[in-house]
N, C-alpha and C positions, 0 to 999 in steps of 0.2 A: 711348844705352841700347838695350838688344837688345828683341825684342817676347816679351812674354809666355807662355808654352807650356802646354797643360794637359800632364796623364800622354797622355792618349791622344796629342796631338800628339807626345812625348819617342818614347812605344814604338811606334808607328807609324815612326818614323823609325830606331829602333835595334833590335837583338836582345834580343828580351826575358833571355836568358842575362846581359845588361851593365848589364840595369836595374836589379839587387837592392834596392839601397838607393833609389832614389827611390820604387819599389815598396810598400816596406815603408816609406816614410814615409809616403806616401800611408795604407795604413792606419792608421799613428801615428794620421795626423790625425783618420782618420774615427773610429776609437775613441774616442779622448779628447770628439772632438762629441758621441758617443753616449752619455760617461760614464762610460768603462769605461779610467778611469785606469792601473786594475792590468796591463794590458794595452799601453795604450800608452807606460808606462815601461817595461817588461818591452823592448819595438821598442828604445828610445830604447840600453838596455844590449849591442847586438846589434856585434859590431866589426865581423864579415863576413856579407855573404849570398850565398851561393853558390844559383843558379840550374841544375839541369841539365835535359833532356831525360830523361824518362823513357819506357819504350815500355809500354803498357800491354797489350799482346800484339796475334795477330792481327786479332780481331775489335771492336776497343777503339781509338780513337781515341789518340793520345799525351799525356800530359801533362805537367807538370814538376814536381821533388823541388825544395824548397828545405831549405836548411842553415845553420844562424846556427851561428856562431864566437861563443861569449862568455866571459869572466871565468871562470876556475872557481868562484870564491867567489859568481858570478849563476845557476850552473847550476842550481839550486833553484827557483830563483823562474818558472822552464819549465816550469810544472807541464801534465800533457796537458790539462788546461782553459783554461790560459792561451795554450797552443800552438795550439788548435783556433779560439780566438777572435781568434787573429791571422792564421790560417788563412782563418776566415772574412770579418776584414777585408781582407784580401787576393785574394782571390776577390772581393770587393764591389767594390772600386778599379780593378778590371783591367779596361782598356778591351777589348769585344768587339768581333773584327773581322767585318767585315760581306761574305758571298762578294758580287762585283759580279753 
């Protein structure tokens, strides 16, 4: 068997652009720990996540847009509250790198 990996070991090693989905499981998870069910089925519904680079202009460091693909008949249940709290699990889960 292969050894164990956290997130930060996965996206330290790859492009965060290729992580979407482990990404957003990771918040899955952390949500659902925290309770917040509606949310983390809302992840679980998601078929694509698309990662881009965003440029947040000159004086503004860069960041990234993500993008779920899902169900038309799920497109409901993305309400901007439920989007912001997967947002915010998402931002919790992301391993921060550290300048040497």
């Amino acid at each position: 068997m292969g050894e164990a990996l956290s997130l930060a070991d996965i996206m330290e090693k790859n492009p965060i652009d290729q992580l979407g989905e482990q990404w957003l499981a990771a918040a899955a998870t952390l949500l659902y720990q925290q309770g917040d069910a509606e949310a983390a089925i809302a992840a679980s519904d998601v078929l694509v996540i698309e990662v881009s680079l965003w440029g947040s202009g000159v004086y503004e460091s860069d960041g990234y847009r993500v993008f779920f693909t899902v169900e038309p008949h799920l497109v409901e249940q993305f309400t901007e509250d439920v989007v912001k709290r997967l947002e915010g699990g998402m931002n919790t889960v992301v391993p921060r790198r550290v300048s040497a």
